[in-house]
C-alpha positions as CSV (number, residue, x, y, z in Angstrom):
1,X,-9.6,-42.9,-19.7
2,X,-6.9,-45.1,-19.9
3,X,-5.6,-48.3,-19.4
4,X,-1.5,-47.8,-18.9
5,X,1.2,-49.7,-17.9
6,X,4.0,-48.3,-15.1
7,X,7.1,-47.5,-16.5
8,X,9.3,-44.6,-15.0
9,X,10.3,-42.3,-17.2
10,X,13.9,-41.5,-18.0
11,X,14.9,-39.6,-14.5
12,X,18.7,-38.0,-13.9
13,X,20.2,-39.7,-11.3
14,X,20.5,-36.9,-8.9
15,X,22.4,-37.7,-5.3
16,X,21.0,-36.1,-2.2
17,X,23.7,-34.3,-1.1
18,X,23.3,-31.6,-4.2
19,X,20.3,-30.7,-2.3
20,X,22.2,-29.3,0.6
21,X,22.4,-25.6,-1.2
22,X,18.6,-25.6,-0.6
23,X,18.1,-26.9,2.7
24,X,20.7,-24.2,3.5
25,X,18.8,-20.9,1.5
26,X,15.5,-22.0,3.1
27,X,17.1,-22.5,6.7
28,X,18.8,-19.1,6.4
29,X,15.1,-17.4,5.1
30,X,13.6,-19.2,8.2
31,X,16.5,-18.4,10.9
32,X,18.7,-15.7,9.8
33,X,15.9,-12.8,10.6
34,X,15.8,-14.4,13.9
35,X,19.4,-14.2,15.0
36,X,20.8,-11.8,12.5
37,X,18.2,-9.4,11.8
38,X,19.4,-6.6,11.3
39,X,21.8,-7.4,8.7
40,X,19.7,-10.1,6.6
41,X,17.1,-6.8,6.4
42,X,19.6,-5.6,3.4
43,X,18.4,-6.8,-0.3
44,X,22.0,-7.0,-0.6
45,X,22.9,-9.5,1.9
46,X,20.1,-11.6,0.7
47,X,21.5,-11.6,-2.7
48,X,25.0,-12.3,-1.6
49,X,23.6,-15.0,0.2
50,X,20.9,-16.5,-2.8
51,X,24.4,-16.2,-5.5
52,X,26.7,-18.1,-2.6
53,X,24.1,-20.7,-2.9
54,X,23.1,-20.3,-6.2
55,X,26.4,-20.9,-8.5
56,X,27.4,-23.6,-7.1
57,X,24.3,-25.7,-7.8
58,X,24.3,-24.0,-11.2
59,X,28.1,-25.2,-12.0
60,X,27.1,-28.7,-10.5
61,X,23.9,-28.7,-13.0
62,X,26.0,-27.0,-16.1
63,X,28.8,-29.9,-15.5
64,X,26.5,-32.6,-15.4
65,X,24.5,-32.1,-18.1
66,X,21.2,-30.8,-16.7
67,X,21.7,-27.1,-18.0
68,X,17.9,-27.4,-19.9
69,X,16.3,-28.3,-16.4
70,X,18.2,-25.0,-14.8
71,X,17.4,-22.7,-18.1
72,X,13.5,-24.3,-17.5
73,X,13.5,-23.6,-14.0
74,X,15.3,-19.6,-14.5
75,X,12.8,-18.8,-18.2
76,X,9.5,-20.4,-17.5
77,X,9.1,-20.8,-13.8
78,X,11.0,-17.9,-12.0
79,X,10.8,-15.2,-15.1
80,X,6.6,-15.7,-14.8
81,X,6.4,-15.8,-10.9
82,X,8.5,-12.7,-10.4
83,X,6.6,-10.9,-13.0
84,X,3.0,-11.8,-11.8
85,X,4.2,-10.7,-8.3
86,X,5.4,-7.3,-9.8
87,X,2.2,-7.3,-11.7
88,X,0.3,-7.5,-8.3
89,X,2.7,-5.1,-6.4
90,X,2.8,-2.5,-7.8
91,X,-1.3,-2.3,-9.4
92,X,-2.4,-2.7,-5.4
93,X,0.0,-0.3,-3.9
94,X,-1.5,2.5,-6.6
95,X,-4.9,1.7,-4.6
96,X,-5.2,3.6,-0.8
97,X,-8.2,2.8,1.0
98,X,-8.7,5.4,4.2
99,X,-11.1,6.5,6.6
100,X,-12.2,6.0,10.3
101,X,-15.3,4.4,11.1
102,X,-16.8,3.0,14.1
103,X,-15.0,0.0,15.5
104,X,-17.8,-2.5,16.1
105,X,-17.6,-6.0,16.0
106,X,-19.5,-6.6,12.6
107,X,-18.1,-3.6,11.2
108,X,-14.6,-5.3,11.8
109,X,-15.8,-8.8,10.8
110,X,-16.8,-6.8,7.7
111,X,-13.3,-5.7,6.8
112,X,-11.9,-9.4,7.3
113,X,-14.3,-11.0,5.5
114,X,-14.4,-8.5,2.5
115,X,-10.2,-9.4,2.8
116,X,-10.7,-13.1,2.6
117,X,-12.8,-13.0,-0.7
118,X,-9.9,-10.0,-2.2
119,X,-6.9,-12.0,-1.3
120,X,-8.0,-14.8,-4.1
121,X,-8.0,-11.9,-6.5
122,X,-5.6,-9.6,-5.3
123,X,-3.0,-11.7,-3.6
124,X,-2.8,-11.8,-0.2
125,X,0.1,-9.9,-0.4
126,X,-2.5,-7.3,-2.0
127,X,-5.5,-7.4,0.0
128,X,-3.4,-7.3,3.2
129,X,-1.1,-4.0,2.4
130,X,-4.1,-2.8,1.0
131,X,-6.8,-3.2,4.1
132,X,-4.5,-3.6,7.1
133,X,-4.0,0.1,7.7
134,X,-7.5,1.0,7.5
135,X,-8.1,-1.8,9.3
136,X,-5.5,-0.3,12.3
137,X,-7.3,3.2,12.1
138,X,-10.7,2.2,12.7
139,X,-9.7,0.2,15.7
140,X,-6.9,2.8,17.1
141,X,-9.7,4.1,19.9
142,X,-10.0,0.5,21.2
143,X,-7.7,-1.0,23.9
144,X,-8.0,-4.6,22.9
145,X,-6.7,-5.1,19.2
146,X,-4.4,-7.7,19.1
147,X,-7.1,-10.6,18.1
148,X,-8.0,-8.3,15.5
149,X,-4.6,-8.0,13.6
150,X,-3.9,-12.1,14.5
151,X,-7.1,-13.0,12.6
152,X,-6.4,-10.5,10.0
153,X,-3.2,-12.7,9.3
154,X,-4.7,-16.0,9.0
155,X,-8.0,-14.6,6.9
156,X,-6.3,-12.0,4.5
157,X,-2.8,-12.9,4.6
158,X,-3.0,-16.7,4.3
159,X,-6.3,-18.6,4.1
160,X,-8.2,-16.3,1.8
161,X,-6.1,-16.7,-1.5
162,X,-7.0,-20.3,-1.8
163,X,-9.4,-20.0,-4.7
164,X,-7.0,-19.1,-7.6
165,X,-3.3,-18.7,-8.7
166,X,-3.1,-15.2,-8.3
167,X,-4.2,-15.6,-4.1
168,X,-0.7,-17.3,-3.0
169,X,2.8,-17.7,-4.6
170,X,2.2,-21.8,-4.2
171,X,-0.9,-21.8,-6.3
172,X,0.5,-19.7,-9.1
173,X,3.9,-22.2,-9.4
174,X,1.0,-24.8,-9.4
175,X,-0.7,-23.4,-12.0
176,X,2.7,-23.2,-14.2
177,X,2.8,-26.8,-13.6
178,X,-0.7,-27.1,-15.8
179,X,-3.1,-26.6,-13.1
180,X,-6.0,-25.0,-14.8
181,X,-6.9,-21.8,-13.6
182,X,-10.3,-22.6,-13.1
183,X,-9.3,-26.0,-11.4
184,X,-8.5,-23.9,-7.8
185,X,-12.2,-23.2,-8.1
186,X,-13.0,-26.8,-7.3
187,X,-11.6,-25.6,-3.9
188,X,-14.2,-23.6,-2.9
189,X,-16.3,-25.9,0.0
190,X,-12.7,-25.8,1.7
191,X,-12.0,-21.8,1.3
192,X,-15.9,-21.1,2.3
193,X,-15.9,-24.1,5.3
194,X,-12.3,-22.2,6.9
195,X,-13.8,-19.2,6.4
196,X,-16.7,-19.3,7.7
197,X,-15.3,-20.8,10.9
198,X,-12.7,-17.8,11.0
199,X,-15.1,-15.2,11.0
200,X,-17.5,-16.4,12.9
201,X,-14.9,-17.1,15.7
202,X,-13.8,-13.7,15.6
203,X,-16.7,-12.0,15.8
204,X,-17.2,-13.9,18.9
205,X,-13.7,-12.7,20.6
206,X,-14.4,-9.1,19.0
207,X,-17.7,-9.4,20.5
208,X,-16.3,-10.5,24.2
209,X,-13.3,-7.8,23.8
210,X,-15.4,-4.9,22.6
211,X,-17.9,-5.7,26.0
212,X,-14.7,-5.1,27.9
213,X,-13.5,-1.6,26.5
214,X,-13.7,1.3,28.7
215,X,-16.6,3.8,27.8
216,X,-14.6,6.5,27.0
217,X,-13.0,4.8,24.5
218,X,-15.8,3.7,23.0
219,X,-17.2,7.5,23.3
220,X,-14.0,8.6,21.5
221,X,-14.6,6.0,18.5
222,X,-17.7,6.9,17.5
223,X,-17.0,10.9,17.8
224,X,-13.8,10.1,15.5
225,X,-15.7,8.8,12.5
226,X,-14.3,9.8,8.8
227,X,-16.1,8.4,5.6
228,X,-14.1,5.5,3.3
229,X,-12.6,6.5,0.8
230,X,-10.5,4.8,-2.3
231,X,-8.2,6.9,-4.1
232,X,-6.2,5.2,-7.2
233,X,-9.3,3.4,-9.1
234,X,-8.2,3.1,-12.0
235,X,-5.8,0.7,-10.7
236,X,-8.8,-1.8,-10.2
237,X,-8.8,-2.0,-14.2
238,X,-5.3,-3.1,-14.4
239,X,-6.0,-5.6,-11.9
240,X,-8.7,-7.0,-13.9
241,X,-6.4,-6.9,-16.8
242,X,-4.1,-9.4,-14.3
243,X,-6.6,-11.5,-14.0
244,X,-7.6,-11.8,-17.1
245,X,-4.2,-12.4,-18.4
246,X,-3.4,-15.1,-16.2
247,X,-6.9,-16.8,-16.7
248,X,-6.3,-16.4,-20.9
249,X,-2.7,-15.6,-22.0
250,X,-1.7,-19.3,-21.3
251,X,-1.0,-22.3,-23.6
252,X,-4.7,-23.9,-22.9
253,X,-5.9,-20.5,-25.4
254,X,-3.2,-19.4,-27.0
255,X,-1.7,-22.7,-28.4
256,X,1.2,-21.6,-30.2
257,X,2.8,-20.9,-27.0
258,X,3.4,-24.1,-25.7
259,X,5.3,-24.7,-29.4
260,X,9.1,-25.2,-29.1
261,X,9.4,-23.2,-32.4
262,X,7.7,-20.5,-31.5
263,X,9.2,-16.7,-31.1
264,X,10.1,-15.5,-27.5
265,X,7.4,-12.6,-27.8
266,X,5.1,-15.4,-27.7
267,X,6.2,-18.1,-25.3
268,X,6.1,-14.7,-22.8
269,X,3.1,-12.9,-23.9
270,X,1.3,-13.4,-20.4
271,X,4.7,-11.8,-19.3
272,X,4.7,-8.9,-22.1
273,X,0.9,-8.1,-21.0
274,X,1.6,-7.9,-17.4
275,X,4.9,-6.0,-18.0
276,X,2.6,-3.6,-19.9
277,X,-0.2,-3.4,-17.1
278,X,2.7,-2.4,-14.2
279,X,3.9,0.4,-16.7
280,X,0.5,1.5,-16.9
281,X,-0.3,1.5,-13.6
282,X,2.9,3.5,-12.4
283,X,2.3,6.3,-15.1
284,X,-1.5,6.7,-14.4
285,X,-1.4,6.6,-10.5
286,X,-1.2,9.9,-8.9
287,X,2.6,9.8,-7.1
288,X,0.6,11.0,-3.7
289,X,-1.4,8.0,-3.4
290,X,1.5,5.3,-3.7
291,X,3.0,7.8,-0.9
292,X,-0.2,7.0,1.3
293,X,0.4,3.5,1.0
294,X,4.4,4.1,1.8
295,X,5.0,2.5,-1.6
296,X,9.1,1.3,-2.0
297,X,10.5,-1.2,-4.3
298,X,12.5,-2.6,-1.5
299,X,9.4,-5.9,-0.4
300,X,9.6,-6.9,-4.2
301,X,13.1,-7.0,-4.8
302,X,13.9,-9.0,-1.7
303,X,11.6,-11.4,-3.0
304,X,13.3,-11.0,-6.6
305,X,16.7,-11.8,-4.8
306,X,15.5,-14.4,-2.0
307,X,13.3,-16.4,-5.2
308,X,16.6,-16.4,-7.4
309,X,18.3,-18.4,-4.7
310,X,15.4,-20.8,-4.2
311,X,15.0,-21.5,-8.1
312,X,17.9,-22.3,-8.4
313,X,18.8,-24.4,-6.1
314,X,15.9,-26.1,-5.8
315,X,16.4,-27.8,-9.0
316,X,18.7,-30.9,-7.9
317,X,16.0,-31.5,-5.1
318,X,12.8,-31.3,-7.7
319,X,14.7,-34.3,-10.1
320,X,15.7,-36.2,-6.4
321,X,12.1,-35.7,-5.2
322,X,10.6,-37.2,-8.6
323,X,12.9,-39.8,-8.8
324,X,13.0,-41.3,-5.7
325,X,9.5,-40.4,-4.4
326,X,8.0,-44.0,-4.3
327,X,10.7,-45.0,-1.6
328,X,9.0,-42.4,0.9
329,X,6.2,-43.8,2.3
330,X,4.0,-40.4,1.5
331,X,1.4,-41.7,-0.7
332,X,-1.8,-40.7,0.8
333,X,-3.8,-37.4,0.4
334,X,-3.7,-36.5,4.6
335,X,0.3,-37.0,4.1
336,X,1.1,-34.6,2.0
337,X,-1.4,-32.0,3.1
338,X,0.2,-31.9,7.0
339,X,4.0,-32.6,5.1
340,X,3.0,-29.9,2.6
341,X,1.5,-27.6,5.7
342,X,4.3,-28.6,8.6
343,X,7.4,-27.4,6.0
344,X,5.0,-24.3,5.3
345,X,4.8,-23.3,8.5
346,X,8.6,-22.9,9.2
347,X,9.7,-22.4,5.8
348,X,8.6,-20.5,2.5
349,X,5.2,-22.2,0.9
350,X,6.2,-21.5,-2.4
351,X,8.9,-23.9,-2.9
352,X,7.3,-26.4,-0.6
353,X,4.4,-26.8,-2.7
354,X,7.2,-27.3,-5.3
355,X,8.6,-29.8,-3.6
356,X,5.6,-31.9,-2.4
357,X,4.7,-31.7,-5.9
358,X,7.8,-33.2,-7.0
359,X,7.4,-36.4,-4.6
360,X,3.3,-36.9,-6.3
361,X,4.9,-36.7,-9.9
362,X,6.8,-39.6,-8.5
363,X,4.1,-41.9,-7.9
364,X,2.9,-45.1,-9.5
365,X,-0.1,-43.1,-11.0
366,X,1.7,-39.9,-12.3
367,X,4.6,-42.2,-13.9
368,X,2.2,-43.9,-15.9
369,X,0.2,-40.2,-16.8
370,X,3.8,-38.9,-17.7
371,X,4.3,-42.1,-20.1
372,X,1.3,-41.3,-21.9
373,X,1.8,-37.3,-21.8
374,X,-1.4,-36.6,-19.9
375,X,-1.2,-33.8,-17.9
376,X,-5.0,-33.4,-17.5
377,X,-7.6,-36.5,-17.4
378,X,-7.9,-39.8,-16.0
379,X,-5.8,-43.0,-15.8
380,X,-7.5,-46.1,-15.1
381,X,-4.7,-48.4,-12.6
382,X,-4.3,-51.3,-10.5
383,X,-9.0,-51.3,-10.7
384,X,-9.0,-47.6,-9.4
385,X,-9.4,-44.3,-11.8
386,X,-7.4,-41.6,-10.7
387,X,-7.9,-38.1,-12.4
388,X,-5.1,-36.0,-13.2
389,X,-4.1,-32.7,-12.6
390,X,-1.1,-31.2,-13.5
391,X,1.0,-34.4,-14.0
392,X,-0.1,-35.8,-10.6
393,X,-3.5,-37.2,-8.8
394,X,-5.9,-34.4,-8.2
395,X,-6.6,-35.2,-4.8
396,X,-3.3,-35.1,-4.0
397,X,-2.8,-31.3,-6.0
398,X,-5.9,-30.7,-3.3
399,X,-3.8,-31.7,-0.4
400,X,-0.8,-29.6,-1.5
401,X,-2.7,-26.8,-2.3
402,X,-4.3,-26.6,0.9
403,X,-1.8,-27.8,2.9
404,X,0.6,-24.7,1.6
405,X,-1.8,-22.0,2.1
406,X,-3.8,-23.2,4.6
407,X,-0.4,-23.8,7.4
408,X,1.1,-20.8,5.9
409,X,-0.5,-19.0,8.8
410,X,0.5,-20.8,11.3
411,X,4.0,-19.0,12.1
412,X,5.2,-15.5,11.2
413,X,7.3,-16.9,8.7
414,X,5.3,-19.3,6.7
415,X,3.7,-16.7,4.2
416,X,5.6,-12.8,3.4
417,X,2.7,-11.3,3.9
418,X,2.7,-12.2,7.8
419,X,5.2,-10.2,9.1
420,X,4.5,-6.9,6.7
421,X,1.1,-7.3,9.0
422,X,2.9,-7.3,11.8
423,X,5.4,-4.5,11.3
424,X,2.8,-2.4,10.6
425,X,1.0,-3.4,13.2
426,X,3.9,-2.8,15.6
427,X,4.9,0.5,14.3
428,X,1.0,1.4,15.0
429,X,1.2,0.3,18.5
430,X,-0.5,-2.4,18.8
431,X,1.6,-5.1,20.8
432,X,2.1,-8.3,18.9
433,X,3.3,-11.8,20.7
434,X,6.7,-13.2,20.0
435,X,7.1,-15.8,17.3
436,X,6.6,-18.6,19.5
437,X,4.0,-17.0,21.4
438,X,2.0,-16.2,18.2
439,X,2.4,-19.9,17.4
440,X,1.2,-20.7,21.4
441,X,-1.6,-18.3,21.9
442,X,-3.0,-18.6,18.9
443,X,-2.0,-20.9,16.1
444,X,-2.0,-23.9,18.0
445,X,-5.0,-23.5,19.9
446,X,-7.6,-21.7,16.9
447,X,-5.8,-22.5,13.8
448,X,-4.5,-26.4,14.0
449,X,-8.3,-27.6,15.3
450,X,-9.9,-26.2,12.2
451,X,-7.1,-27.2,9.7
452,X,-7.5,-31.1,11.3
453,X,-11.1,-30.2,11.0
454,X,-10.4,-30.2,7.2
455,X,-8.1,-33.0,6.5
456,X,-11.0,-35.0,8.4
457,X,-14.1,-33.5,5.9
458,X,-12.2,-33.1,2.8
459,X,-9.6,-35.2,2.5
């Protein structure tokens, strides 16, 4: 513990305006599939968009002097996240879970629950692509279904991958910002508290539903029953190797990584490892089984394309955030988890998290850390000791975390795994609201109460 004195570090004097190019690529993520669908559904018109947006704030950066914070930003933030998504694409699409079994409420209850513990080890990218088809199959007798695939979204898709970096894209730029892996563990009262509350309130509107199906169909479900089955195991030992790698190949164990001197092969050896794993994982996986799972390239290189844009421009916005972030008024833990969760809901939760972490690293108490180069410990100031995480106070890291996974659920677009759910869904059959009425018969009225119900226990 120390005692420090508040000085701010030496900050570029960033305007706002050279944050416009961002506001602009997450607007056109959040409102272009709306009104333009169609065409923004081409990786290519994404990309078009991302380098319209992207080279400019690169030539502004370049000119003024700032081209270390863009080659940090491209190298050691966006180079690791792409990769660890790969990583995770491509080992969870070799696994195919099938089979038919009878749609009862416990027995669906079941399959979101055993979603909600993967998605912290799989992604929820992962645990969703990988469960949400059997998930459709065993309820495809059954009339009422809609609940079933809504909930799905907020346990699997969102909520679920609170617990470590690999569960959601915000926890894993987080974690590059010297999070500890094991620190998201610290967050498990929270992940257990929502999802408990989650499951049992859907077993509850399974329970009502399922009392109101017709006998026939319920005669048809259990005469159609066919045994699970997991096809592409080996895959589970790659993903282990993920997880491992993450967890380990970082500068907390392997110390000569965090050395300015040291050779590329070793400031990337997490990357190198992972790189390795997806190569392994592509030649050992029978071709049929990423067939089953209607495995394409396409979902990972829009997100290649779509992050490029956001790294990039995103840097002006990080260096205005950190400078100027005692001048906002956002200081306590319960304003930046429902900041951190409103932007999430209507825009990407990746960079959000970014960004609400760039306004903490602002404050009194993570100036005087950055003085003294803690990234992880405790700072004694103004009477009151504040541990640190990651450069900034750890309760508000807590509020961030939640605020960006948590809220992700609360529209279609706050998390990519949300409307993959709900294509699928859709192409099964099963009727999904609108955007706002997603938000209106569901989101608002089950999600919000419980999310309030955490800022008010935990926060």
């Amino acid at each position: 513990m120390l005692l420090l004195n508040v000085t701010a570090p030496s900050l570029p004097d960033v305007p706002l305006w050279a944050s416009i190019p961002f506001a602009i690529m997450l607007l056109s993520i959040a409102v272009l599939p709306l009104i333009v669908e169609s065409w923004w559904e081409r990786n290519r018109h994404k990309l078009i968009v991302a380098l319209a947006l992207a080279i400019p704030t690169a030539i502004y950066l370049i000119n003024e002097g700032l081209i270390h914070n863009l080659e940090h930003q491209i190298m050691y933030d966006y180079v690791p996240f792409i990769i660890l998504l790969a990583s995770l694409f491509v080992i969870t699409g070799g696994i195919h879970l099938s089979g038919d079994i009878k749609a009862k409420p416990i027995i669906n209850t079941l399959f979101i629950g055993i979603g909600y513990f993967l998605a912290s080890i799989m992604g929820t990218t992962g645990a969703a692509m990988l469960l949400i088809r059997p998930v459709i199959s065993t309820n495809q007798q059954r009339t009422h279904k809609t609940h079933t695939i809504l909930f799905f979204i907020a346990a699997v898709a969102n909520c679920g991958g609170l617990l470590t970096p690999l569960g959601d894209p915000p926890l894993f730029l987080l974690f590059l910002r010297g999070a500890p892996f094991t620190w998201f563990l610290h967050l498990l009262p929270e992940w257990a508290f929502v999802g408990t509350i989650l499951l049992v309130l859907y077993y509850l509107v399974d329970s009502y539903y399922y009392k109101k199906e017709p006998w026939v169909n319920l005669s048809a479900d259990a005469r159609q029953i066919e045994p699970i089955r997991i096809t592409g195991k080996i895959n589970f030992l790659f993903l282990l190797g993920v997880v491992l790698s993450v967890a380990f190949i970082n500068p907390s164990y392997v110390k000569e990584m965090a050395e300015p001197e040291a050779p590329m092969w070793i400031k990337f050896l997490r990357e190198i490892v992972l790189l390795l794993l997806i190569s392994l994982s592509l030649y050992s996986t029978q071709k049929k089984v990423r067939e089953q799972n209607k495995f394409s390239w396409r979902p990972i290189i829009e997100v290649a394309v779509v992050f490029l844009g956001i790294f990039i421009t995103m840097v002006p916005t990080m260096l205005y955030l950190a400078k100027n972030a005692a001048s906002f008024g956002i200081t306590e833990p319960w304003q930046f988890y429902y900041a951190a969760g409103s932007l999430s809901s209507f825009l990407d939760n990746a960079p959000t998290a970014v960004a609400f972490h760039g306004v903490a690293s602002g404050l009194p108490e993570a100036i005087a850390a950055a003085g003294q180069g803690i990234i992880d410990g405790s700072i004694f100031l103004n009477g009151v000791t504040t541990p640190i995480i990651a450069h900034i106070s750890e309760v508000l890291l807590k509020a961030i975390a939640m605020g960006a996974v948590f809220f992700g659920a609360m529209t279609y677009i706050g998390n990519g795994p949300n409307f993959m759910v709900k294509a699928i869904a859709e192409e099964s059959g099963i009727k999904m609201p609108s955007f706002f009425g997603y938000m209106f018969k569901f989101s608002l009225i089950v999600l919000l109460p419980i999310y309030i119900l955490v800022q008010l226990l935990f926060l």
